[in-house]
C-alpha positions in Angstrom: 29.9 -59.4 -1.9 30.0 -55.9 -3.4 31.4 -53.1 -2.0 28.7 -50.9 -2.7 30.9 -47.7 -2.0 33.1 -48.4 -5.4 29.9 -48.6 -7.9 28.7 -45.3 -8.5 25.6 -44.5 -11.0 26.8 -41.9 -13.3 24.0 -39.5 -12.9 23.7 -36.6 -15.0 23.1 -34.1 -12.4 26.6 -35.0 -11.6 28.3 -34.5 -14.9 30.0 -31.4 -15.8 28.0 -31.3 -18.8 24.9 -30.9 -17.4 22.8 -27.7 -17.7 20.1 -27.0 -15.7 16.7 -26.1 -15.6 14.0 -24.2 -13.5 12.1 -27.3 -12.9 14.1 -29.3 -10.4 16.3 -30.6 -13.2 14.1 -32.8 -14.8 14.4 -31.2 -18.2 18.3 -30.6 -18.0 20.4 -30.6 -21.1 23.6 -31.7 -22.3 26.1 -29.2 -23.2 28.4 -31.6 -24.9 25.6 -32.5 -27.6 24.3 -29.2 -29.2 21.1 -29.8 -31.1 21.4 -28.8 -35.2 21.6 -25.1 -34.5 20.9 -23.7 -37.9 17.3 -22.3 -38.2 16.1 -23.2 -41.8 13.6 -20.2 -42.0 16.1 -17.3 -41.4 19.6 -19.1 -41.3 19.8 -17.8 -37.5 21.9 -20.0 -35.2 20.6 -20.6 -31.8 23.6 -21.9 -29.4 20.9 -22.5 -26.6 19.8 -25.8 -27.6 21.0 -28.8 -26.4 19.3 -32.5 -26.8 18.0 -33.0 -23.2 20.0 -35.6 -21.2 17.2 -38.2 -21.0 17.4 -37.9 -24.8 21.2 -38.2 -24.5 21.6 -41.4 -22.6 18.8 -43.1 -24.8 20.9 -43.0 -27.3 24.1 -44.5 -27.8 25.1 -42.1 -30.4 25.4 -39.8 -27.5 26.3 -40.5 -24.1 24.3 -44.0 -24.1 22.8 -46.0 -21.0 26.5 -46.5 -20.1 27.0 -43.0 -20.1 30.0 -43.1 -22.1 30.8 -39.2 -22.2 30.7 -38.5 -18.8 33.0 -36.3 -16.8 32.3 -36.1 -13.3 31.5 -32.8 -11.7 34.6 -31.0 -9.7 33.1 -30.2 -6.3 34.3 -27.3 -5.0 35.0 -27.5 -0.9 34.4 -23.0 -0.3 32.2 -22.4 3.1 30.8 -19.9 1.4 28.3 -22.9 -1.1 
């Protein structure tokens, strides 16, 4: 039998490259994998835009369904949170 308390998903949420969205996370991006930044019309670079991490773990390029890149998030134990 498996001890189901040592398998842990690696959920993005919980990676300390995710960045957040205003819609309960669904749309969150990747920090670690910048999307081509350089704006072809104007040469402007936009340092905003990340692939979004449903993108990320679809491909194995990236982070991959095995989530190969991911660092887990430090929790920080302040009353304060």
């Amino acid at each position: 039998m498996v001890d189901s308390l040592k398998i842990r998903e690696k959920f993005c949420v919980n990676c300390k490259f995710f960045r957040k969205d205003n819609i309960n996370n669904v749309y969150g991006q990747c920090s670690l994998f910048p999307i081509d930044n350089n704006y072809l019309v104007t040469g402007n670079k936009n340092s905003s835009k990340y692939y979004f991490c449903s993108t990320a773990r679809k491909l194995d390029i990236l982070c991959g369904k095995n989530a190969t890149k991911y660092e887990k998030l430090k929790q920080t134990s302040s009353l304060l949170d």
